[in-house]
C-alpha positions in Angstrom: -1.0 -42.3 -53.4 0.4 -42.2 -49.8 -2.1 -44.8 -48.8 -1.7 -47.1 -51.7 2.3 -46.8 -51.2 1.5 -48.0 -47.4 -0.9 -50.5 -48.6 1.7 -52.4 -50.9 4.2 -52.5 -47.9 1.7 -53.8 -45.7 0.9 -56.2 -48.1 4.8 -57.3 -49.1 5.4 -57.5 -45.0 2.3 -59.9 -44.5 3.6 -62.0 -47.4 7.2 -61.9 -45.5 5.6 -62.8 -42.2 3.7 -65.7 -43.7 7.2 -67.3 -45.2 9.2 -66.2 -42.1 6.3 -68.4 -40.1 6.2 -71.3 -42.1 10.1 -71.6 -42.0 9.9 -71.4 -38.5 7.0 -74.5 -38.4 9.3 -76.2 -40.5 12.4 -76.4 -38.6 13.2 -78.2 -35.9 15.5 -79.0 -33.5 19.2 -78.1 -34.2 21.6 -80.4 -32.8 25.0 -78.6 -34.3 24.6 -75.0 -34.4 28.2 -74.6 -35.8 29.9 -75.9 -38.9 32.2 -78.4 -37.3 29.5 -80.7 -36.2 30.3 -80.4 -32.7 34.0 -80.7 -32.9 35.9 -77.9 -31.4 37.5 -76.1 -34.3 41.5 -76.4 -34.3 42.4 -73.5 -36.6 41.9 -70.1 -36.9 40.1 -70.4 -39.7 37.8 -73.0 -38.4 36.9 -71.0 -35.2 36.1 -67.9 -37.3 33.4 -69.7 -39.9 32.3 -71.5 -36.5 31.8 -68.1 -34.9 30.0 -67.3 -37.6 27.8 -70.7 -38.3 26.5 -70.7 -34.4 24.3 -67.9 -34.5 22.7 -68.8 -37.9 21.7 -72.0 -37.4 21.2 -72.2 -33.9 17.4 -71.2 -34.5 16.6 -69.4 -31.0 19.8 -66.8 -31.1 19.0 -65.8 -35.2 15.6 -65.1 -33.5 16.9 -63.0 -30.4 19.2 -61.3 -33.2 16.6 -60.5 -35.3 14.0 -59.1 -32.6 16.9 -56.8 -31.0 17.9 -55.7 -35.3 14.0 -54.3 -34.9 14.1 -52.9 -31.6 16.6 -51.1 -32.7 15.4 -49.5 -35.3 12.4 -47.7 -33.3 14.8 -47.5 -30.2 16.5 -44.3 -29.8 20.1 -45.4 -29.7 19.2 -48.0 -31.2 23.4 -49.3 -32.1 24.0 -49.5 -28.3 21.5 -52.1 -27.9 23.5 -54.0 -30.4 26.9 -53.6 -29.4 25.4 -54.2 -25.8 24.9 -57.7 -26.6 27.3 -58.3 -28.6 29.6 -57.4 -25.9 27.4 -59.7 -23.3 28.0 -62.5 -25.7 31.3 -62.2 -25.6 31.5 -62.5 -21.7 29.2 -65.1 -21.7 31.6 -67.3 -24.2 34.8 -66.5 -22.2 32.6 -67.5 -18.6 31.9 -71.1 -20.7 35.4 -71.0 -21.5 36.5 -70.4 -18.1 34.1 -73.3 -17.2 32.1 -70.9 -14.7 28.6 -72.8 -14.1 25.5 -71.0 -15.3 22.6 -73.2 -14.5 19.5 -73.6 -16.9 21.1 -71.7 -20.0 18.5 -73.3 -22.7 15.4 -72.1 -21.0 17.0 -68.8 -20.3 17.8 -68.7 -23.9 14.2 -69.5 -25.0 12.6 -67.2 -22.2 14.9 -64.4 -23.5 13.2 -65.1 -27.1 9.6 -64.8 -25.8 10.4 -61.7 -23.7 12.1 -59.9 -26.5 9.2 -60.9 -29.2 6.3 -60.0 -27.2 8.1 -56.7 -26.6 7.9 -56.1 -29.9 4.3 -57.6 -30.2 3.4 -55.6 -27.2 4.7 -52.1 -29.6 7.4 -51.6 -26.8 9.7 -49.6 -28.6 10.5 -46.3 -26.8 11.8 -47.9 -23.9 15.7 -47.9 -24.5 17.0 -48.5 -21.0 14.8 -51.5 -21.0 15.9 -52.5 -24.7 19.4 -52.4 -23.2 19.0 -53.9 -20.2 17.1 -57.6 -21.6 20.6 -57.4 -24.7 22.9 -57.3 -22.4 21.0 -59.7 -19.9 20.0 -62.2 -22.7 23.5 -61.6 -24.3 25.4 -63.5 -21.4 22.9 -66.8 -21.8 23.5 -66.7 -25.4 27.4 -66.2 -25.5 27.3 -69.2 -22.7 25.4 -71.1 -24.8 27.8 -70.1 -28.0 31.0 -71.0 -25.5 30.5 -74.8 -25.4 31.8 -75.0 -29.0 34.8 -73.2 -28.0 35.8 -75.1 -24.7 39.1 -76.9 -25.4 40.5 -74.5 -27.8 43.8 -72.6 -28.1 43.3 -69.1 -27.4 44.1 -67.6 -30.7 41.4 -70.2 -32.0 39.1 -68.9 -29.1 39.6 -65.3 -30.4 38.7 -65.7 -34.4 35.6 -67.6 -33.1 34.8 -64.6 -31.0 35.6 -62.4 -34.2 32.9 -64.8 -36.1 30.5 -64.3 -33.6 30.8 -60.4 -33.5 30.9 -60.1 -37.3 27.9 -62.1 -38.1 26.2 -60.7 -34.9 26.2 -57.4 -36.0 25.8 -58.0 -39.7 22.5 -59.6 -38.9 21.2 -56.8 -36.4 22.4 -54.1 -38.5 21.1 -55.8 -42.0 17.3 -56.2 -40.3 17.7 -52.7 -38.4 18.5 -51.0 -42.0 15.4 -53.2 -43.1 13.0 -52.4 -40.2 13.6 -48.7 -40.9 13.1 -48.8 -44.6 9.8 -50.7 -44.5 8.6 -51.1 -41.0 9.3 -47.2 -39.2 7.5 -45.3 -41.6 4.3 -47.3 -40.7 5.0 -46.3 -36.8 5.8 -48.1 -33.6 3.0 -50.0 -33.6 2.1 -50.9 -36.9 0.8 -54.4 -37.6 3.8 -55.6 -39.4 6.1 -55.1 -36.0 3.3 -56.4 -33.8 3.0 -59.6 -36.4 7.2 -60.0 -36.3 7.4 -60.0 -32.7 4.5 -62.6 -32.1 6.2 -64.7 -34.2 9.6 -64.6 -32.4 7.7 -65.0 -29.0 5.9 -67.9 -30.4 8.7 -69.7 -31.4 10.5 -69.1 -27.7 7.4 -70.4 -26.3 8.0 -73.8 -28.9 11.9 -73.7 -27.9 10.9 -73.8 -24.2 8.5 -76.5 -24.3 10.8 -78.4 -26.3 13.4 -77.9 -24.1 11.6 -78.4 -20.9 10.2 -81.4 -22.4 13.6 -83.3 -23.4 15.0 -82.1 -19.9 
């Protein structure tokens, strides 16, 4: 009964994996990752939804978000890793902000996706120093990258897009950690499901770098 149980997850997981693939074959290039359309958001109600649009649409953060919302769930203390970059993030929008030059953020971005999803490919998941270190590394590269829509804003605006960010942020690594520990932890650290997730996050860094190298 236990192994038929195991089976159907496996089997529900490799159907998930196949659809989260093909939605990543099929999208390309984002060239607004906020609701706005690249205009910097005037109202505190624009800078929260934009907060929250950036991290959704811009392809290579949902994947970063995602990968850290599973490493999470293996990690011990798996919430600091989280609110580690969460917190980075925030830093790395107020550095944009502050228009404090961080070179090759794009690529950093991307590399940040591949080291993170062949981590989890890899079954590196009782490694929490490590798991903290790369969020809070990665987290300033992303929140750089998040700043540009808020350069030019009034500060109150600045801070409901920093609320957005947080908000969806966590909403997404805690949905997929609560996820990852109902379906994925009770098939261990390095079940197939995990190793299959994470290959697919690192393959689509390695997609986002060549791009990116490419148009560069």
């Amino acid at each position: 009964m236990e192994r038929l149980g195991n089976d159907m997850r496996h089997g529900t997981l490799t159907r998930l994996g196949f659809a989260v693939s093909g939605l990543l074959a099929a999208a390309g290039p984002v060239a607004a990752h906020h609701p706005t359309g690249g205009m910097t958001p005037s109202t505190f109600m624009e800078g929260f939804l934009s907060g929250i649009g950036h991290p959704v649409i811009g392809i290579d953060h949902l994947a970063f978000i995602i990968a850290i919302g599973i490493a999470a769930a293996f990690t011990r203390g798996g919430f600091g890793i989280v609110t580690a970059f969460i917190a980075a993030s925030t830093v790395g929008v107020l550095a944009h902000v502050a228009e404090l030059n961080i070179p090759l953020v794009e690529p950093l971005v991307a590399a940040s996706v591949i080291v993170a999803g062949a981590a989890l490919a890899a079954g590196m998941t009782s490694a929490p120093i490590g798991w903290l270190a790369l969020a809070a590394i990665a987290g300033l590269f992303h929140g750089y990258a998040f700043g540009e829509t808020a350069v030019g804003a009034e500060r109150g605006v600045i801070g409901a897009y920093l609320l957005g960010l947080a908000f969806i942020q966590a909403a997404i690594a805690g949905g997929v950690m609560l996820v990852s520990q109902r379906f994925l932890l009770p098939l261990g650290s390095v079940s197939m499901p995990m190793r299959a997730a994470g290959a697919i996050v690192a393959s689509l860094g390695v997609i986002l770098l060549a791009g990116g190298l490419t148009g560069a």
